[in-house]
MARBA-3410 file (N, C-alpha, C, O; in Angstrom, 1 decimal):
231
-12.0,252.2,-93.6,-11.4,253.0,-94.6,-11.7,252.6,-96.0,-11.6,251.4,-96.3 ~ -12.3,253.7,-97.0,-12.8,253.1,-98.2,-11.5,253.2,-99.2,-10.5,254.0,-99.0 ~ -11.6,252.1,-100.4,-10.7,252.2,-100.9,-9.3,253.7,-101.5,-8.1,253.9,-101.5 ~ -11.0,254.3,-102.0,-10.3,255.7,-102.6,-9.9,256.6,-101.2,-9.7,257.8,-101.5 ~ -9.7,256.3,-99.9,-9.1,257.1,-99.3,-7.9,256.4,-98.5,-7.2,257.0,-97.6
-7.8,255.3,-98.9,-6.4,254.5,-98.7,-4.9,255.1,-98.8,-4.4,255.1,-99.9 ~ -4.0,255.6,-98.0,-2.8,256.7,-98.4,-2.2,255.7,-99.5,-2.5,254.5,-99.2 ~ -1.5,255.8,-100.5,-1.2,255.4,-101.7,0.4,254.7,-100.9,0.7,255.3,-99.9 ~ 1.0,253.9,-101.3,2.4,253.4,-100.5,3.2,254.2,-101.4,2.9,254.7,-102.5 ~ 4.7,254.4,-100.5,5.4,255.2,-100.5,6.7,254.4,-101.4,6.8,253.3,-100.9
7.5,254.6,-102.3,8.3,253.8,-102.4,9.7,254.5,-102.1,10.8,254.0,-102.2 ~ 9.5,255.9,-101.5,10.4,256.2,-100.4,10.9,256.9,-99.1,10.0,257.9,-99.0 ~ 11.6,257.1,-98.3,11.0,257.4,-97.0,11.4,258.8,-97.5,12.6,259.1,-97.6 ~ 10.4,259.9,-97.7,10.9,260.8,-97.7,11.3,261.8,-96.1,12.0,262.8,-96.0 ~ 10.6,261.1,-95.2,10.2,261.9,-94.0,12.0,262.3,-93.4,12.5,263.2,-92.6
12.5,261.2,-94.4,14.2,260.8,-93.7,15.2,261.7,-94.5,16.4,261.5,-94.8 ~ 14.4,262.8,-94.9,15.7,263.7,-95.9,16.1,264.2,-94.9,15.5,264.3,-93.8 ~ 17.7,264.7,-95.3,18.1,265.7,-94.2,17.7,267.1,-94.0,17.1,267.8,-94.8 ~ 18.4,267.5,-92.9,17.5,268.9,-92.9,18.4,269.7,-93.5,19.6,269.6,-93.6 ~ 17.4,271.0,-94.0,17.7,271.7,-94.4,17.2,271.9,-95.8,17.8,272.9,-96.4
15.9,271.0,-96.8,15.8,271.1,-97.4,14.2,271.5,-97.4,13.8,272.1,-96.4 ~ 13.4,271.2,-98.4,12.2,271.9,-98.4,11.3,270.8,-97.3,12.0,270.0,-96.8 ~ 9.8,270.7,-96.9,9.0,269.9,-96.7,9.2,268.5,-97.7,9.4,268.5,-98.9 ~ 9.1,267.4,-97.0,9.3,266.3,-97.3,8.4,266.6,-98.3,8.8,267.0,-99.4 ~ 6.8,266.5,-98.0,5.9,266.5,-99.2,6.1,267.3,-100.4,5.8,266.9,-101.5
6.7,268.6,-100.4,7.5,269.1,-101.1,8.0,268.6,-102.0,7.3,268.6,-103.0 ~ 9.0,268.1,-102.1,9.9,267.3,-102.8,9.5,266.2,-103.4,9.8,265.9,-104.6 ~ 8.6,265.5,-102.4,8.3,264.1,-103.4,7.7,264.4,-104.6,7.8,263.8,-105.7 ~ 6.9,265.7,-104.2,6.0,266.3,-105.1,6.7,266.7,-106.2,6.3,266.3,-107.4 ~ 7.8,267.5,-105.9,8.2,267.5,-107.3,9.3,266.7,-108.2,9.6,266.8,-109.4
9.9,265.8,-107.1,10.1,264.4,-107.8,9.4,263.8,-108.6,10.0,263.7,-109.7 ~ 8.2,263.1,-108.6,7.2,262.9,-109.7,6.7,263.8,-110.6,6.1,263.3,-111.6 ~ 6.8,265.0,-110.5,6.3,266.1,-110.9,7.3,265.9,-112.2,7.0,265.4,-113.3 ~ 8.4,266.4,-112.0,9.6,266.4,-112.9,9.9,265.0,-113.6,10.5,264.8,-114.7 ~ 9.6,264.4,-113.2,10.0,262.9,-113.3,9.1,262.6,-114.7,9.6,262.2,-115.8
7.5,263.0,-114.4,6.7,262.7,-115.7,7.0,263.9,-116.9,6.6,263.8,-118.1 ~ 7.6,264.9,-116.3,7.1,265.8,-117.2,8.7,266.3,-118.2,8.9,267.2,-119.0 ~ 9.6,265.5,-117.6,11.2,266.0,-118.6,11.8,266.4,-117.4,12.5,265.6,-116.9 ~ 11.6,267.6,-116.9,12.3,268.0,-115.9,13.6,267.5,-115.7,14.5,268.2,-116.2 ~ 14.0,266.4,-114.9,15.2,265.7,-114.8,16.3,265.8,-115.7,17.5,265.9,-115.4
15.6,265.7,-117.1,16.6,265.4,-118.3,16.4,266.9,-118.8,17.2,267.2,-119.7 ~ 15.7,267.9,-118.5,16.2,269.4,-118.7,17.1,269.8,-117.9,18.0,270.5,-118.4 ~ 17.3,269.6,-116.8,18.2,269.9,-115.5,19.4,268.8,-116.2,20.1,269.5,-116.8 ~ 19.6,267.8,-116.3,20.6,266.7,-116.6,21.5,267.0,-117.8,22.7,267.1,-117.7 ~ 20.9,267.2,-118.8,21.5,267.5,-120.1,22.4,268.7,-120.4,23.4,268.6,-121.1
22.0,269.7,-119.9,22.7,270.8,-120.1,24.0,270.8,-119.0,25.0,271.4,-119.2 ~ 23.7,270.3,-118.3,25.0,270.0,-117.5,26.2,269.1,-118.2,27.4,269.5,-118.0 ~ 25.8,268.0,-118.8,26.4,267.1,-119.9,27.4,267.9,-121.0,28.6,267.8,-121.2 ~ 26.2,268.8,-121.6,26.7,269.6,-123.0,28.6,270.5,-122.2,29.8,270.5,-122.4 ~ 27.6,271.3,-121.4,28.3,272.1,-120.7,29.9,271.5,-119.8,31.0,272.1,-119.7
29.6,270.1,-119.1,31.1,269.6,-118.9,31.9,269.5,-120.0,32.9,270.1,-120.3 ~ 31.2,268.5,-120.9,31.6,268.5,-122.6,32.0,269.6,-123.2,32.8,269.3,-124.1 ~ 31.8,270.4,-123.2,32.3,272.0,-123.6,33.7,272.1,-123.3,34.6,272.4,-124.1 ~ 33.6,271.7,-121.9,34.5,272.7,-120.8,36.3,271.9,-121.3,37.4,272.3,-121.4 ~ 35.4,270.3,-121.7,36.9,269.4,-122.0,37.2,269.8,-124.0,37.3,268.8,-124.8
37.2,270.9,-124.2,36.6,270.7,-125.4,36.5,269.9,-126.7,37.2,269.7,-127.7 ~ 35.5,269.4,-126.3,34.7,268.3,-126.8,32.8,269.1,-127.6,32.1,270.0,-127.2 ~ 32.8,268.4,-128.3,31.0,268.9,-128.8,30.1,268.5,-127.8,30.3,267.4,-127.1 ~ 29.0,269.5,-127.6,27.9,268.9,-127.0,27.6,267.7,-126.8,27.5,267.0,-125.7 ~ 27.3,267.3,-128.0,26.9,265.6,-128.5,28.2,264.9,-128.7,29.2,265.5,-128.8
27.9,263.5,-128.7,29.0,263.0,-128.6,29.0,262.3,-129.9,28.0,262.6,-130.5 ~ 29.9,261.4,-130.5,30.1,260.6,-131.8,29.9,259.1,-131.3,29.3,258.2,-131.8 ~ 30.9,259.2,-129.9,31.1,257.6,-130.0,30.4,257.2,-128.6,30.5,258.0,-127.6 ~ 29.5,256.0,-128.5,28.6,255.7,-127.3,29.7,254.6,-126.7,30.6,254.2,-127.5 ~ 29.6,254.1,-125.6,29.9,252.7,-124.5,28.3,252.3,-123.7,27.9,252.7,-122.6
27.8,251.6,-124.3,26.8,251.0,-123.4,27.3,249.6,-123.2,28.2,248.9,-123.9 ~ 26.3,249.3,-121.6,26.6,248.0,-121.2,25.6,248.2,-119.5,25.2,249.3,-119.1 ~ 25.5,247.0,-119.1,24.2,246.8,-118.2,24.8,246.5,-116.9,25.9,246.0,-116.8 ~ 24.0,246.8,-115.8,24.2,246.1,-114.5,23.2,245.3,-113.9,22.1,245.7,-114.1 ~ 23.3,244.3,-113.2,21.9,243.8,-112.7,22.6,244.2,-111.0,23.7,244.2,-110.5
20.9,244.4,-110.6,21.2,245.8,-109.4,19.9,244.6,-108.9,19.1,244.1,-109.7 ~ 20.0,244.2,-107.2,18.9,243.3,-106.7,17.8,244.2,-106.3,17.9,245.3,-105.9 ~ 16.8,243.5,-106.4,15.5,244.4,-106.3,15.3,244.7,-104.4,15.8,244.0,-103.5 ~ 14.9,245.3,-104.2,14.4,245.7,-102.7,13.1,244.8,-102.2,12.3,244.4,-103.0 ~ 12.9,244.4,-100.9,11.5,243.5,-100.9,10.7,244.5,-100.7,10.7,245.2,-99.7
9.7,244.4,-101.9,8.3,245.1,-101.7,8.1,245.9,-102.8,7.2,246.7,-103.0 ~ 9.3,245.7,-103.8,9.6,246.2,-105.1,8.6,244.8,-106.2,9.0,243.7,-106.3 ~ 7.6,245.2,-106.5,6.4,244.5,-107.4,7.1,243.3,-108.6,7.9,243.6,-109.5 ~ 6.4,241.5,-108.2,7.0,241.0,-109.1,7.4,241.0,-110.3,8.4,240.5,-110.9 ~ 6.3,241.7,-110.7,5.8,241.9,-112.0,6.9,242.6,-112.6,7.1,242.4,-113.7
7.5,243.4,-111.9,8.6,244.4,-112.6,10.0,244.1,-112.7,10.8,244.8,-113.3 ~ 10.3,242.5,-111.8,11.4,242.0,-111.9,11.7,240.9,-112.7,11.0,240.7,-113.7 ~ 12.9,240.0,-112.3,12.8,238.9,-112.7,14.6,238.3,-112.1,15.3,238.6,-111.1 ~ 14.8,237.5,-113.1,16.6,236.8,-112.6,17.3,236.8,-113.9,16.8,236.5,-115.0 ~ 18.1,237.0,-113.7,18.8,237.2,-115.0,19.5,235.7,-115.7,20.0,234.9,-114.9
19.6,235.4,-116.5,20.3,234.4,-117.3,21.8,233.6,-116.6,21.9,232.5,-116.0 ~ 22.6,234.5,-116.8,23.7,234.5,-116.7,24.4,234.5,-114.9,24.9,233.7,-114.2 ~ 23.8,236.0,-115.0,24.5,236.3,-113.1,23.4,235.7,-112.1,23.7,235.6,-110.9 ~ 22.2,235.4,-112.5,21.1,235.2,-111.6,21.1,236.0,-110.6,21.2,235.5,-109.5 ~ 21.0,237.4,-110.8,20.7,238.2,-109.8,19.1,238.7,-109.9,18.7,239.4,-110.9
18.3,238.3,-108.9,16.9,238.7,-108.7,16.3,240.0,-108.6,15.5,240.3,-107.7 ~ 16.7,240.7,-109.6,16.2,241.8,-109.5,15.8,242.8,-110.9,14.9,242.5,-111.6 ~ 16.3,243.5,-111.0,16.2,244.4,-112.4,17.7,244.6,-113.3,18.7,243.9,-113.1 ~ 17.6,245.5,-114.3,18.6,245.6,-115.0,18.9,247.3,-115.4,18.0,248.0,-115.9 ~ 19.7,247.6,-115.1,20.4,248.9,-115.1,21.3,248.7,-116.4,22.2,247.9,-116.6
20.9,250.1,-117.5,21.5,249.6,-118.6,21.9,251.0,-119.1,21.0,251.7,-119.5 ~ 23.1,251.7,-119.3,23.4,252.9,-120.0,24.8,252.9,-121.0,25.8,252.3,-121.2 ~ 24.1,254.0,-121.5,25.0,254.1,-122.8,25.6,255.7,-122.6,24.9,256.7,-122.7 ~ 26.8,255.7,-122.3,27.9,256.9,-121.6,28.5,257.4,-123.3,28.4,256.9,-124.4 ~ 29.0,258.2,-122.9,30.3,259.0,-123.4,31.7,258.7,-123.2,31.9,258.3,-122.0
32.6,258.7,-123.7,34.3,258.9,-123.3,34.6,259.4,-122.4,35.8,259.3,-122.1 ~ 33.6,260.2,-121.5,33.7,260.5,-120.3,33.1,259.6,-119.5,33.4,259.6,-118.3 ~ 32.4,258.8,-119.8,31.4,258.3,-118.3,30.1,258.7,-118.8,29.3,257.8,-118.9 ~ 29.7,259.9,-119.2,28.8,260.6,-118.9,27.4,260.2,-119.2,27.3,259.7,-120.4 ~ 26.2,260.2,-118.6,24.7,259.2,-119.4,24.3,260.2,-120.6,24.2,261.5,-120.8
24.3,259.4,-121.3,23.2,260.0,-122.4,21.9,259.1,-123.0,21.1,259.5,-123.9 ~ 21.9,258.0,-122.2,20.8,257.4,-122.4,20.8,256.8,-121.3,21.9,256.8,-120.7 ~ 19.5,256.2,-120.6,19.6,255.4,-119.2,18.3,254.4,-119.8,17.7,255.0,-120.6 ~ 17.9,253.4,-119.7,17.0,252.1,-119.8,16.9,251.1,-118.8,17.8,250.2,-119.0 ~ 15.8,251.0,-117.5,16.1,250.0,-116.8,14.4,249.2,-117.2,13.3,249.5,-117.5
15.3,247.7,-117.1,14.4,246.6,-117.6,14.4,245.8,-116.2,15.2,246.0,-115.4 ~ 13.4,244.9,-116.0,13.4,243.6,-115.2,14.6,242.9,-115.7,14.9,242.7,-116.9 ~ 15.4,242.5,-114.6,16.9,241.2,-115.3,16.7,240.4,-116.1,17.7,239.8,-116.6 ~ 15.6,240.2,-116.4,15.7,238.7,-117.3,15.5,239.3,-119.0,15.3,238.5,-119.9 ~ 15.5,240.6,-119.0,16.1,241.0,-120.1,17.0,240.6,-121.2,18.2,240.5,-120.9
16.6,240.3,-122.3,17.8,240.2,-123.0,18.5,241.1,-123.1,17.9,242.1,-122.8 ~ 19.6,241.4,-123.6,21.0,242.1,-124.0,20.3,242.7,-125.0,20.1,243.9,-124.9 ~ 19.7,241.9,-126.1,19.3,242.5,-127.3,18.0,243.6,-127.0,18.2,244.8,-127.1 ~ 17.0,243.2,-126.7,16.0,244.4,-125.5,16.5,245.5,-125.3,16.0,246.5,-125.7 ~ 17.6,245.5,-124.6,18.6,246.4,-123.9,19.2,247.4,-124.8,19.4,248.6,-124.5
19.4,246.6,-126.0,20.6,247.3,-127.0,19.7,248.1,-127.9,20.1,249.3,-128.0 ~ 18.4,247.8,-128.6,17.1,248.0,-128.6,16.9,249.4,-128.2,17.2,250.4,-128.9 ~ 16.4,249.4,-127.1,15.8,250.5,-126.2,16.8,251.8,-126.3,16.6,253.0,-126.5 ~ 18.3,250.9,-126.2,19.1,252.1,-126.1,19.7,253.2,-127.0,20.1,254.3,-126.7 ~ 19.4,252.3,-128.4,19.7,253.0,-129.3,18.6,253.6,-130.1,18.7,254.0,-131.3
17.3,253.8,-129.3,15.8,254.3,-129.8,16.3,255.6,-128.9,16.3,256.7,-129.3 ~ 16.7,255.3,-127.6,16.5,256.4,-126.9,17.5,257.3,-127.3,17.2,258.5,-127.6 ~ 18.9,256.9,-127.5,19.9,257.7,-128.3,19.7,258.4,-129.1,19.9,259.6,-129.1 ~ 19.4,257.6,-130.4,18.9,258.4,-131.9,17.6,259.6,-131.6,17.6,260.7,-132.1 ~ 16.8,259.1,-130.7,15.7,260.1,-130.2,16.3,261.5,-130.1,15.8,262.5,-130.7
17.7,261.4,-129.1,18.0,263.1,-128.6,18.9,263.0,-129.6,18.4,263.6,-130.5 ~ 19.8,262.6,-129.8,20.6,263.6,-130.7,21.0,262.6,-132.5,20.6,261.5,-132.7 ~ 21.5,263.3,-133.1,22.0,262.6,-134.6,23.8,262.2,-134.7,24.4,261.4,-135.4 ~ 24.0,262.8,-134.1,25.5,263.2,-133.8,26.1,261.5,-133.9,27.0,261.1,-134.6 ~ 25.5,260.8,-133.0,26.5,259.5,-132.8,26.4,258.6,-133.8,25.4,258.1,-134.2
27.9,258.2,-134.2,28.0,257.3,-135.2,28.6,256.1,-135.1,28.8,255.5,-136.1 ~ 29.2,255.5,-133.6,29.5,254.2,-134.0,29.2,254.6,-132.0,29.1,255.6,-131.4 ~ 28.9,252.7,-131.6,28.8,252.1,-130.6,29.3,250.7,-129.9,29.0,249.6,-130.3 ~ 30.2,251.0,-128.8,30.7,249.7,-128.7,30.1,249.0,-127.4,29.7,249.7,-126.4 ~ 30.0,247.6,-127.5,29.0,247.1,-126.7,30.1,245.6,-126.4,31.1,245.2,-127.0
29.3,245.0,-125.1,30.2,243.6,-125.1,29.3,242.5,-125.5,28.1,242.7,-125.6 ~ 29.8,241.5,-125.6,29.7,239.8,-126.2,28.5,239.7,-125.5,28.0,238.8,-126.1 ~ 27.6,240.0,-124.7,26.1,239.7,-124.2,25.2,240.3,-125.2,24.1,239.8,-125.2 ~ 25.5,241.5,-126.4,24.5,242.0,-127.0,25.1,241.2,-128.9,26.2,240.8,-129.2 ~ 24.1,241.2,-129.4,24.2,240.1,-130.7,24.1,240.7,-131.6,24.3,241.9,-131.6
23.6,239.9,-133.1,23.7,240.4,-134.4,22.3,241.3,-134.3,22.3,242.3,-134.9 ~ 21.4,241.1,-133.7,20.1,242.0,-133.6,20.2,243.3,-133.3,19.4,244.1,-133.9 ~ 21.2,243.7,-132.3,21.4,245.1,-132.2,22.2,245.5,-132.9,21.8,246.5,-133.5 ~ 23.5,245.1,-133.2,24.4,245.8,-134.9,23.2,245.6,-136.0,23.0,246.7,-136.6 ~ 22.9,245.1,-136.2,21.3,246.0,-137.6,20.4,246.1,-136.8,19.7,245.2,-137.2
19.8,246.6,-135.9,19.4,247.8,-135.2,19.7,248.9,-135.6,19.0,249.6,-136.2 ~ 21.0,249.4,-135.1,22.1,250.2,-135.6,22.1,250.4,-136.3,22.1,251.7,-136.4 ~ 22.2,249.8,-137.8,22.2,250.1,-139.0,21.3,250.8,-139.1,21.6,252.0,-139.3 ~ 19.7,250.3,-138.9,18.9,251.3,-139.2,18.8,252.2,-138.7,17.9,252.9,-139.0 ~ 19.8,252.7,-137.8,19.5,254.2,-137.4,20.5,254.9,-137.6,20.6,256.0,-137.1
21.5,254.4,-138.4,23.0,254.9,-138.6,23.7,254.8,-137.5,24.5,255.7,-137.4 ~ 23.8,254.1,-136.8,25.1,253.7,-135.9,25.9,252.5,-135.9,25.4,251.4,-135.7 ~ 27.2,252.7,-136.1,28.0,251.7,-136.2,27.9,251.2,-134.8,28.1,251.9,-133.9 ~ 27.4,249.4,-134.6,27.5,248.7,-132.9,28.7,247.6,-133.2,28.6,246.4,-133.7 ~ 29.6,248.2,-132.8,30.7,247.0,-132.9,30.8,246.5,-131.5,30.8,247.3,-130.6
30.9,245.0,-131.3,31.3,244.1,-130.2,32.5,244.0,-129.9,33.4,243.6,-130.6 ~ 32.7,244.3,-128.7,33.9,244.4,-128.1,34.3,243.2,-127.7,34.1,242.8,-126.6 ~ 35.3,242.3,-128.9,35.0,240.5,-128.0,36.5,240.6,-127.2,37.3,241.4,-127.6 ~ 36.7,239.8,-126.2,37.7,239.6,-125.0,38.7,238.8,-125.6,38.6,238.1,-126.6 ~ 39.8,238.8,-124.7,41.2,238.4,-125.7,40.8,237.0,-124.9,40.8,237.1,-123.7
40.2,235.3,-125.6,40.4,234.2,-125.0,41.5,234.2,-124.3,41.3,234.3,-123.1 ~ 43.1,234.3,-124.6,44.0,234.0,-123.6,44.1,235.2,-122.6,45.3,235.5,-122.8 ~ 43.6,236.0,-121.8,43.4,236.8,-120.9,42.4,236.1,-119.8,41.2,235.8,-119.8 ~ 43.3,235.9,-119.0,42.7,235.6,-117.4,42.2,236.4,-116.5,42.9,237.4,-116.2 ~ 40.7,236.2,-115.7,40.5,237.1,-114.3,39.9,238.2,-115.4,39.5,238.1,-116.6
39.9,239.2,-114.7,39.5,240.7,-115.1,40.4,241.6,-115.5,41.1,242.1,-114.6 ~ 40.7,242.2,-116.9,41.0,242.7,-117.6,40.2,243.7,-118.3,39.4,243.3,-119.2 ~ 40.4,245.0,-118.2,39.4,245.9,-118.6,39.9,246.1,-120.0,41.0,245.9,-120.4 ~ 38.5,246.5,-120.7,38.7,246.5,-122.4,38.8,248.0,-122.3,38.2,248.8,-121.5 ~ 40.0,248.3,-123.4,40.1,249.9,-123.7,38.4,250.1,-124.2,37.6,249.4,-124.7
38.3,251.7,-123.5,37.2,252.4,-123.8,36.3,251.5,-123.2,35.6,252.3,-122.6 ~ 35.9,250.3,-122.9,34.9,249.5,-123.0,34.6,249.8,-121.6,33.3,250.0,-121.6 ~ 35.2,249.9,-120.4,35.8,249.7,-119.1,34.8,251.4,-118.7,34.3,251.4,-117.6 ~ 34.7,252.1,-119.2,34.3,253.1,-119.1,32.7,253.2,-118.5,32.4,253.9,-117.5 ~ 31.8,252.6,-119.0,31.0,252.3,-118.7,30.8,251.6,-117.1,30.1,251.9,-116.1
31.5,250.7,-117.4,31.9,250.1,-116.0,32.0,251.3,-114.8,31.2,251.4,-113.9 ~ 33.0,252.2,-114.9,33.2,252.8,-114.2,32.1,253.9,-113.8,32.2,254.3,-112.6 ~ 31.2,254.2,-114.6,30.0,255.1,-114.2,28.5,253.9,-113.7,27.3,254.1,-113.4 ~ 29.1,253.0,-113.8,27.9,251.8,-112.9,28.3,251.7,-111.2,27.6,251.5,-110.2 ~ 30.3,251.9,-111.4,30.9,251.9,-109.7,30.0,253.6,-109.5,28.9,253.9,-109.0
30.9,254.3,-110.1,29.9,256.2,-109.6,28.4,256.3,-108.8,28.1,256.9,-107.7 ~ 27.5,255.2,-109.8,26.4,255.2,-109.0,26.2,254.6,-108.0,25.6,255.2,-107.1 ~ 26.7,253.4,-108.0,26.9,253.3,-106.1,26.7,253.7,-105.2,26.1,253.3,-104.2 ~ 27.4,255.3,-105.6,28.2,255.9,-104.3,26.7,256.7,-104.1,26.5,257.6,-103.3 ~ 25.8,256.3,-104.7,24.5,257.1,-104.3,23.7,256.0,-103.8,23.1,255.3,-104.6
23.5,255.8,-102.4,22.6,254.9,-101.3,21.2,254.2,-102.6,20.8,253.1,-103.0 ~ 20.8,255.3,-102.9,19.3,254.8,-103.7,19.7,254.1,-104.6,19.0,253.1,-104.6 ~ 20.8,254.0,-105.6,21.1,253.1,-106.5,21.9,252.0,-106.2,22.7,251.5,-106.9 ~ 21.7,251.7,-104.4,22.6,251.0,-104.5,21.9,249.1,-104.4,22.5,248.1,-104.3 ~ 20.4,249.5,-104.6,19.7,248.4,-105.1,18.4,248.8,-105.3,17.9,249.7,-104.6
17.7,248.2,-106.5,16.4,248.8,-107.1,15.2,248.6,-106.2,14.7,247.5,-106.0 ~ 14.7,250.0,-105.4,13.9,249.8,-104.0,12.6,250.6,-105.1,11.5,250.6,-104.6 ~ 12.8,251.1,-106.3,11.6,251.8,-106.6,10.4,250.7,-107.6,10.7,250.0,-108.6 ~ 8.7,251.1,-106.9,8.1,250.5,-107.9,8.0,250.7,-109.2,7.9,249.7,-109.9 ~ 8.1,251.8,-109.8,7.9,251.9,-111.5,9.5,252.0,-112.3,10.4,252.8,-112.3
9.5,251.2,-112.6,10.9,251.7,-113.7,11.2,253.2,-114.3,12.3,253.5,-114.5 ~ 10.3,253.8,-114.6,10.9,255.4,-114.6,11.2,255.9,-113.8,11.9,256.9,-114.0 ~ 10.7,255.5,-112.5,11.7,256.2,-111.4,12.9,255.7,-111.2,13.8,256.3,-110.8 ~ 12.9,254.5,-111.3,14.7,254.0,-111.4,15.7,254.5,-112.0,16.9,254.8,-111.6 ~ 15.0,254.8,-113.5,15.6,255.7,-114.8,15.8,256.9,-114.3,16.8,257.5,-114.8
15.0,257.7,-113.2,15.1,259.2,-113.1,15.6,259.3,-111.8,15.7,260.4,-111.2 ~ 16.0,258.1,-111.3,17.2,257.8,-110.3,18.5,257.8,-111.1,19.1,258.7,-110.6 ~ 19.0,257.4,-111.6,20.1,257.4,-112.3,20.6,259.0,-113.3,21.7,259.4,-113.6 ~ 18.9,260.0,-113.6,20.2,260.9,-114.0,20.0,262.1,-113.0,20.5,263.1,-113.4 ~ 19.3,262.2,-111.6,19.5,262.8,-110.6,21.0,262.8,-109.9,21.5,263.8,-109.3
21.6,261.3,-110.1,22.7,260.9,-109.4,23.6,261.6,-110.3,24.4,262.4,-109.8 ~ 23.4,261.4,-111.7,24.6,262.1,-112.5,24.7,263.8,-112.6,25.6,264.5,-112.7 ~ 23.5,264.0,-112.5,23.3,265.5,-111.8,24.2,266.0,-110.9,24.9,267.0,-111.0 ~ 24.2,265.3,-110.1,25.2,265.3,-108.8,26.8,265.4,-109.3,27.7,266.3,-109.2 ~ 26.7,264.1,-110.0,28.4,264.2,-110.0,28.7,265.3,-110.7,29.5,266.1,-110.3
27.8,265.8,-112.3,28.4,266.6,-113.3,28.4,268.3,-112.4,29.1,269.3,-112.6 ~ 27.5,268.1,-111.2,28.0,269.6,-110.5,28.8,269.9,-109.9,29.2,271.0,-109.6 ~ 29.1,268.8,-109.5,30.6,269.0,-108.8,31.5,268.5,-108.9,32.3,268.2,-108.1 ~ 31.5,268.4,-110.9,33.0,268.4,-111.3,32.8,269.6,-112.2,33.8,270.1,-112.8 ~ 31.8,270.2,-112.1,31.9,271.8,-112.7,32.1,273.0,-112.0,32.4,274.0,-112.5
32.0,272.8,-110.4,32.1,273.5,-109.6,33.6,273.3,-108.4,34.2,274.1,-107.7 ~ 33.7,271.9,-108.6,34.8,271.5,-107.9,34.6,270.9,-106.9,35.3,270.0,-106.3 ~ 33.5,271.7,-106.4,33.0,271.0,-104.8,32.8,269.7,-104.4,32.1,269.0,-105.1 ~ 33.4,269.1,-103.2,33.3,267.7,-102.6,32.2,267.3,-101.8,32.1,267.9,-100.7 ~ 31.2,266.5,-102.1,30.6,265.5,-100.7,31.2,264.2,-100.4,31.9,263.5,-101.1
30.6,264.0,-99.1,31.0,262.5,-98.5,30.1,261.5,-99.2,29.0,261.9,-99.3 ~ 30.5,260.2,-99.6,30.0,259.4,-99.7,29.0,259.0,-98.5,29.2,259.4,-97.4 ~ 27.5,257.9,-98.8,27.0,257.5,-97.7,28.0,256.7,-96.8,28.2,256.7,-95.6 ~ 28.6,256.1,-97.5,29.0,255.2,-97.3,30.6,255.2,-96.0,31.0,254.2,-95.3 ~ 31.1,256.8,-96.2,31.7,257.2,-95.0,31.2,258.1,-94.2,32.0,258.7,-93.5
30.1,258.4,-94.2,29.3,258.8,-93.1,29.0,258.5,-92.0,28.1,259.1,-91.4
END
């Protein structure tokens, strides 16, 4: 077998969708398809505006909650694309979004773990200021530094640090801050994110607003699915 006719590796099993949807090849197809070309985040966004509507609230939002997860890599997920993080030493990558007052993504950035905070804080607020003008202040926790509050500046967003009360023991959620958190538990509930199995980091990124895809339709529609996880 010569090189150029080598089948290219799969980074996932599509053969294992359930039935009822198009040809596997299908889909993958327009998984990358969409993936390079916006798609995701045309499908994703308007759904966003539109829950935001519905609580009435503006399209865009004013105030961001970003903050990161480190998510373990899958084996056969490329070294090169990982690493361990500092702090949690989890071997894998870094899952990093910046929500709304609802949860909701409006930015997604996944890095190798050994990311800094400031990298993270960086990216996030390039990708923010990119789509909209709207937001003016951001709160973030004690892992991200003085480098991303003037960051911020230059792009007009206030990044205030969310620092933790010293005399508070165990786990204590920070107003507003906690929010974030809770759309890192959301994605869970989606099998694929529930550890980083994909080779390129934009597909990780376009893993995360497929999943929110999901949730924002059926809190617009009302309709329930089962978790994998009670399956």
């Amino acid at each position: 077998m010569t090189k150029s006719s080598r089948p290219r590796p799969r980074t996932a099993q599509w053969h294992l969708l359930p039935h009822g949807l198009p040809p596997a090849g299908a889909v993958e197809c327009y998984f990358y398809k969409w993936r390079d070309d916006g798609t995701d985040l045309a499908i994703h966004d308007p759904l966003r505006w539109q829950l935001r509507e519905k609580k009435r609230r503006s399209a865009d939002p004013s105030l961001l909650v970003m903050g990161t997860q480190s998510i373990h890599a899958a084996v056969g997920v490329p070294a090169g694309t990982t690493g361990k993080g500092a702090s949690k030493r989890v071997p894998g990558r870094k899952r990093c979004l910046a929500v709304d007052v609802s949860g909701l993504v409006v930015e997604a950035v996944v890095l190798h773990a050994s990311a800094h905070d400031n990298a993270v804080g960086i990216a996030l607020l390039n990708g923010v200021a990119a789509q909209c003008d709207t937001v003016k202040k951001a709160l973030v926790d004690q892992g991200f530094k003085k480098t991303v509050v003037d960051h911020g500046k230059y792009l007009g967003i206030d990044v205030e640090i969310v620092e933790r009360n010293p005399a508070e023991k165990g786990f204590v959620p920070q107003a507003k801050r906690w929010i974030v958190e809770q759309t890192n538990g959301i994605l869970l509930f989606y099998r694929r994110l529930v550890r980083d199995y994909e080779h390129r980091l934009a597909t990780s990124r376009s893993r995360v607003f497929w999943a929110m895809t999901s949730v924002m339709a059926r809190r617009l529609t009302g309709a329930t699915i089962g978790s994998w996880r009670t399956a």
